[in-house]
C-alpha positions as CSV (number, residue, x, y, z in Angstrom):
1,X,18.9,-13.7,-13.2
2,X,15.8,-15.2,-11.7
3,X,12.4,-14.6,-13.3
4,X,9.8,-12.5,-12.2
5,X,7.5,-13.4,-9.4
6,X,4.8,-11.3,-10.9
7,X,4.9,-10.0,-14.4
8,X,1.6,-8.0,-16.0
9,X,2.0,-6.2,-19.1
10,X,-0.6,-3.7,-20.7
11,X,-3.8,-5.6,-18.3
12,X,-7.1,-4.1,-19.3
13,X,-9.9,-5.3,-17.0
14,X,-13.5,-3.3,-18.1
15,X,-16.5,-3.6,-16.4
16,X,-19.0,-2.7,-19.6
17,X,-17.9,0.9,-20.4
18,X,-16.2,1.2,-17.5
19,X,-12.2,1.1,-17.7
20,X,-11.3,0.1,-14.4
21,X,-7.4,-1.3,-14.9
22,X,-6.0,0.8,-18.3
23,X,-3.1,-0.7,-20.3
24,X,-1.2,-1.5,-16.8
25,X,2.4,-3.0,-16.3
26,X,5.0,-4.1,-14.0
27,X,7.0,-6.9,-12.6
28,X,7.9,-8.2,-9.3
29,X,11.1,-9.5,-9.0
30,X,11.0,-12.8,-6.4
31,X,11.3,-11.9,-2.2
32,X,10.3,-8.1,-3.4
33,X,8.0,-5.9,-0.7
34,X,6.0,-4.4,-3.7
35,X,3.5,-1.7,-2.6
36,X,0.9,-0.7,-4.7
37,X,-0.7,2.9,-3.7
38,X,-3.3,5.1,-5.4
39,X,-6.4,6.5,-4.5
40,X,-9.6,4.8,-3.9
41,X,-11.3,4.0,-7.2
42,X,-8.2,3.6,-9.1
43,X,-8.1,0.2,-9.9
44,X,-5.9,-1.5,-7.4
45,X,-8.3,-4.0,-5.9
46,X,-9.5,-4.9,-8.9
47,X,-5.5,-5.6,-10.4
48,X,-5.0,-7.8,-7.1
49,X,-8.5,-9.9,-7.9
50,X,-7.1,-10.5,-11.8
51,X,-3.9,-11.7,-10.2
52,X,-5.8,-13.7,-7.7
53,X,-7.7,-15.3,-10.7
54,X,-10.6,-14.2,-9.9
55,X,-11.1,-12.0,-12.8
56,X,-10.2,-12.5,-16.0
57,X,-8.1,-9.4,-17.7
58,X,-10.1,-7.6,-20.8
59,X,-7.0,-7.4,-22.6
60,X,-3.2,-8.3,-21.9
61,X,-1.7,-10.6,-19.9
62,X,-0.7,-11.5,-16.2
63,X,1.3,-14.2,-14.7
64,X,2.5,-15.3,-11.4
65,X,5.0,-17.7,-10.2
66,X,5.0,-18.3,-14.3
67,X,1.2,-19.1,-14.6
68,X,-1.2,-17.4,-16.6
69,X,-4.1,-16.1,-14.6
70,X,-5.9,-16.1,-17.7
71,X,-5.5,-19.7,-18.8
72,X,-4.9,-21.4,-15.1
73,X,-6.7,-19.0,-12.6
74,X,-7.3,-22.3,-10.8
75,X,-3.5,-23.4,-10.2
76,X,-2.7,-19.6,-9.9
77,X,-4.6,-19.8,-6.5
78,X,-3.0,-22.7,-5.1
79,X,0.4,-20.5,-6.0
80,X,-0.6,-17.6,-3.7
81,X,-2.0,-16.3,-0.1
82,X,-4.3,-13.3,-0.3
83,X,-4.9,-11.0,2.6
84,X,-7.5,-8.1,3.1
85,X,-8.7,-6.4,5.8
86,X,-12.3,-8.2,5.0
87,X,-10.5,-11.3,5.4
88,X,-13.0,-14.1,5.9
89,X,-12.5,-15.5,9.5
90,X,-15.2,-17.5,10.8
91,X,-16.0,-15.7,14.2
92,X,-17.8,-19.1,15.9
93,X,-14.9,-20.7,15.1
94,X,-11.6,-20.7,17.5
95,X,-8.4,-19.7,16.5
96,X,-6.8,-23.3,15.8
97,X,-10.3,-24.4,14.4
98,X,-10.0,-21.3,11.7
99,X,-6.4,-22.4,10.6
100,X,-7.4,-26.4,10.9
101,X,-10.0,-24.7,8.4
102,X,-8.0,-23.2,5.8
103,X,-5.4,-25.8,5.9
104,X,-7.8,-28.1,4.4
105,X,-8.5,-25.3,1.9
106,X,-5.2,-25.3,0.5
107,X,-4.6,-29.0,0.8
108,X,-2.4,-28.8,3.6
109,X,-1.4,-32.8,4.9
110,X,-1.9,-33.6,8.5
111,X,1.5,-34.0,9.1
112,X,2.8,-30.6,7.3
113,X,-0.5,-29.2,8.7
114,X,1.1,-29.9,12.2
115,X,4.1,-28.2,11.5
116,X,3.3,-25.1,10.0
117,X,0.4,-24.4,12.1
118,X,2.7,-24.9,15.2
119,X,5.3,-22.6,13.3
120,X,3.0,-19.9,12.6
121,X,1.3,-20.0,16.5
122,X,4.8,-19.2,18.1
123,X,6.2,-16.8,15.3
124,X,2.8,-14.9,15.5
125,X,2.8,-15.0,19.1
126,X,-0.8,-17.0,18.8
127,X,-0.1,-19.6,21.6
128,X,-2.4,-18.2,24.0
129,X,-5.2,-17.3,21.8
130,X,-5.5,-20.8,20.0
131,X,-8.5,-22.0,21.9
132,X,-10.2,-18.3,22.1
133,X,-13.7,-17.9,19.2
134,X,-12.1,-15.4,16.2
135,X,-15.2,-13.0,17.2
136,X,-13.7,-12.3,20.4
137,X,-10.2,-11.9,19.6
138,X,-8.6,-7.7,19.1
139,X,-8.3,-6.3,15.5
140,X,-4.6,-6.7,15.6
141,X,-4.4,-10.4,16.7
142,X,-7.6,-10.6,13.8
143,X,-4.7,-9.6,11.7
144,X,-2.1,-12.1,12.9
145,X,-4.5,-15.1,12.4
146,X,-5.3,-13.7,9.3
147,X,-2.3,-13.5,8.1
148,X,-1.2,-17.0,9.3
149,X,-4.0,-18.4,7.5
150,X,-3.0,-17.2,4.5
151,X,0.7,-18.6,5.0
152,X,-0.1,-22.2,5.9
153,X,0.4,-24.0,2.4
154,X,3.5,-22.0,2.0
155,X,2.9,-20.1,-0.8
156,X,6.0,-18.2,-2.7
157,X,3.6,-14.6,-3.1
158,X,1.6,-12.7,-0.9
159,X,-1.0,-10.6,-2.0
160,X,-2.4,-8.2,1.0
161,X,-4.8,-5.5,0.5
162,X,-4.8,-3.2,3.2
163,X,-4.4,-5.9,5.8
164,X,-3.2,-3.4,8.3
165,X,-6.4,-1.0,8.2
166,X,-7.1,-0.4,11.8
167,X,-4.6,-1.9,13.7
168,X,-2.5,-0.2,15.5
169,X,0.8,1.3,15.4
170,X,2.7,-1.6,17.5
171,X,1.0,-4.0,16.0
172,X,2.0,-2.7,12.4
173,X,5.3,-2.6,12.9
174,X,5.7,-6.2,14.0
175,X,3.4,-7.1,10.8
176,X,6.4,-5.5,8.4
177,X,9.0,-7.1,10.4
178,X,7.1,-10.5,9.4
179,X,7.4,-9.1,6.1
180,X,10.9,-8.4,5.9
181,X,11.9,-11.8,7.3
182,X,9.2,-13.6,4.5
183,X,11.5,-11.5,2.0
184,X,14.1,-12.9,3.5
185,X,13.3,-16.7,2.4
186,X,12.0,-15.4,-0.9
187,X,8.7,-14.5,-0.6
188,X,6.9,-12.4,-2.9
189,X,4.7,-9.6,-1.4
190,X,2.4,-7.2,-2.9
191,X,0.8,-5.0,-0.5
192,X,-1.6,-1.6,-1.1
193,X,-1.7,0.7,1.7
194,X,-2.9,4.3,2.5
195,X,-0.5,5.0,4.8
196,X,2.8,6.2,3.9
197,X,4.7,5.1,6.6
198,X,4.1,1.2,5.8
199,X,5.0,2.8,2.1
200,X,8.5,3.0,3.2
201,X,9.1,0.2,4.3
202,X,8.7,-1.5,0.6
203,X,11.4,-2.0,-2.2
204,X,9.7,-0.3,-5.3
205,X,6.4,1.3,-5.2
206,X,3.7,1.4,-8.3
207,X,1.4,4.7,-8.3
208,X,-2.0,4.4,-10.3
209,X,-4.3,6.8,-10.8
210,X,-7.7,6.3,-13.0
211,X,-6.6,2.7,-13.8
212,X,-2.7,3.6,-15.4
213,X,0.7,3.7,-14.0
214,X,1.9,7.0,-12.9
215,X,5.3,6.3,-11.3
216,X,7.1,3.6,-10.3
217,X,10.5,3.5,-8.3
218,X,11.8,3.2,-5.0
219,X,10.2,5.5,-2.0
220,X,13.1,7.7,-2.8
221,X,12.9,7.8,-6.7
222,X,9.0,9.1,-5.9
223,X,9.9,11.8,-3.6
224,X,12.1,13.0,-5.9
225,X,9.4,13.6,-8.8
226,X,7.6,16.3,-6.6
227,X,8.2,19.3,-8.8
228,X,9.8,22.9,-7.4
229,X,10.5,23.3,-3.9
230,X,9.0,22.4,-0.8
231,X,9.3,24.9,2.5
232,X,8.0,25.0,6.2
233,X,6.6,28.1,7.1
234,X,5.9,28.7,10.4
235,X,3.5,31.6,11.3
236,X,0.9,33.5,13.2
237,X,-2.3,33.3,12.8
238,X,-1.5,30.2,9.9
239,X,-4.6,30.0,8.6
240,X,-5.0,33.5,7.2
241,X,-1.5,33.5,6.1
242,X,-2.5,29.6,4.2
243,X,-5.4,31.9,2.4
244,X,-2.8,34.7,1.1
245,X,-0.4,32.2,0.2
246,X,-2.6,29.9,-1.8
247,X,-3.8,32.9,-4.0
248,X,0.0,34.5,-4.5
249,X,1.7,33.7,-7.7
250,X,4.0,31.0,-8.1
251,X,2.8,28.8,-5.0
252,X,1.2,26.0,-6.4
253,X,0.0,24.3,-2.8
254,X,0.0,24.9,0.5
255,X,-1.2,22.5,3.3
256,X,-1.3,21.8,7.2
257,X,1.3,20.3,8.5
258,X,1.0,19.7,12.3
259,X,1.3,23.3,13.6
260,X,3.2,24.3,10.7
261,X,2.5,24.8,6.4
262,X,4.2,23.3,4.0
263,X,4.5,25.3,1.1
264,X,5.0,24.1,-2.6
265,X,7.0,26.5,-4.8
266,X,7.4,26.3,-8.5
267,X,10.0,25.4,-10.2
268,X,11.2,28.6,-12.3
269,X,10.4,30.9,-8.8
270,X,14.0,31.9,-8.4
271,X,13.4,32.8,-4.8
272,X,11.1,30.8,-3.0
273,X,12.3,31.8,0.9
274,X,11.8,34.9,-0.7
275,X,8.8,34.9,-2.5
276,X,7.1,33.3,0.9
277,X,8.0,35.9,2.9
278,X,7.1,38.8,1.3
279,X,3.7,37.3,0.3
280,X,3.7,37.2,4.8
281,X,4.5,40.7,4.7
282,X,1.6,42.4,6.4
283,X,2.2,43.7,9.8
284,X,-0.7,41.0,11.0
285,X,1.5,37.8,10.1
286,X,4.4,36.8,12.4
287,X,6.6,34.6,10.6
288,X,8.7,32.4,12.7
289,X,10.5,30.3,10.4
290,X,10.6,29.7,6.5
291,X,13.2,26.7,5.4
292,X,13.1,23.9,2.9
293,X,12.3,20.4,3.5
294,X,12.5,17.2,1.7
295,X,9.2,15.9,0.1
296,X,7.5,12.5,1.4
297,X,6.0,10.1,0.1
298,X,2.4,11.7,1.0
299,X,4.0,15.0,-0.9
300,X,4.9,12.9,-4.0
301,X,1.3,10.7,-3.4
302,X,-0.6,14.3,-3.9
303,X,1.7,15.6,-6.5
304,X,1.4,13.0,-8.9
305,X,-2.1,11.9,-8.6
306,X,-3.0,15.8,-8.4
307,X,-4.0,16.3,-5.2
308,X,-6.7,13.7,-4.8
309,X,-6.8,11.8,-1.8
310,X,-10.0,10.1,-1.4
311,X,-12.5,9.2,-4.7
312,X,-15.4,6.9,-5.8
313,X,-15.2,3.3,-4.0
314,X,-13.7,0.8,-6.5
């Protein structure tokens, strides 16, 4: 069985009293789409810079591609390509002029520099942009020079923090295709997101909240930890009928969903159709429909970091 691509076990990274990364583990296993969600503030950024070796963990230990990031942060670097959606292009520089840039970096030889460069350019659809300044170019194809920067010394794991913020939906669809053909050849990726659809299309997924590890499975495995039972409910007017079902007993959340609510039941209601619609039994309320439906992954994200969407900027 081949070793881990990335392994971290019980990581600690404080910031004087603050406890930003608490007694965190995992592993990657090699060619894995990895995402890494949580909610801002929760330490994921600051996990991907200890991996990066740009911090140095407080306590435990990390290592990728087998090298300690405490001990040989420097050769951990050369191991890796690192993406953000801050990525630093240089915007008076052209498109071949950035990636003759960061092939230097990384050490890239002429020759190799020649052949990956022209790789990258036709796979990333970049051929007619090479001579254009990176200031001028569209935030998708930003993204796609970005992210062919960070591939030119070939490097076996990824690391790519919300690379696809602000790009559009096209455009991040073709950016996980790139990603499932990477896994393909055995490439490593770790990615963080904040939007659940690019959640699915990883392996395994790692929830943290505050720092520790809250769940970790495939997309499946997560939606399946939402406790009770989720329903539809259509009805008219919604918004009063959101206010009497959030104070009835036994509903534990209810939320907008398009022009519907979804409704979270507990677990011991033995009826929740039931319980729903005769909390919607006043004459004002016109209930359409009431019917289960299976949790996502934005269900399970709420549920097990209890209900907390946005926080404190890491």
């Amino acid at each position: 069985m081949a070793e881990p691509a990335v392994v971290v076990r019980g990581l600690v990274k404080r910031f004087g009293s603050f406890t930003a990364v608490d007694h965190l583990s995992f592993e990657i296993a090699p060619g894995e789409i990895f995402g890494f969600l949580g909610p801002n503030g929760s330490g994921k950024s600051t996990t991907i810079r200890v991996l990066c070796g740009l911090l140095l963990p407080s306590e435990g230990e990390a290592f990728v591609n087998g090298i300690s990031v405490a001990e040989r942060p420097e050769t951990v670097r050369a191991h890796i390509g690192y993406m953000s959606q801050l990525f630093s292009l240089y915007g008076d520089l052209t498109v071949q002029e950035n990636m003759e840039f960061y092939g230097g970096v990384y050490g890239v030889v002429r020759e190799r520099f020649r052949q990956r460069s022209a790789a990258l350019v036709e796979r990333l659809d970049l051929g007619q942009e090479c001579g254009r300044l990176a200031a001028t170019l569209s935030t998708g194809i930003r993204q796609r020079l970005a992210l062919a920067c960070a591939l030119l010394h070939e490097p076996p794991v990824l690391f790519l923090d919300e690379p696809t913020s602000g790009v559009d939906p096209v455009a991040r669809r073709r950016f996980f295709e790139l990603l499932g053909e990477l896994s393909v050849q055995g490439v490593t990726t770790l990615i963080t997101t904040h939007v659940m659809d690019e959640a699915e299309h990883c392996h395994r997924l790692i929830l943290i909240h505050e720092g520790r590890r809250v769940a970790l499975g495939r997309p499946d495995d997560l939606k399946a930890m939402v406790p009770g039972k989720l329903l539809q409910v259509r009805v008219e007017p919604s918004m009063q009928a959101a206010d009497v079902l959030s104070a009835t007993e036994g509903i534990v959340e209810v939320s907008l969903f398009g022009t519907a609510l979804h409704v979270a039941v507990a677990a011991q209601v033995a009826s929740p159709e039931g319980l729903v619609r005769e909390a919607l039994g006043a004459p004002e309320f016109t209930v359409e429909e009431v019917v289960p439906v299976r949790p996502t992954l934005e269900h399970a994200f709420l549920s097990l970091t209890g209900g907390r969407l946005e926080g404190a900027d890491e």
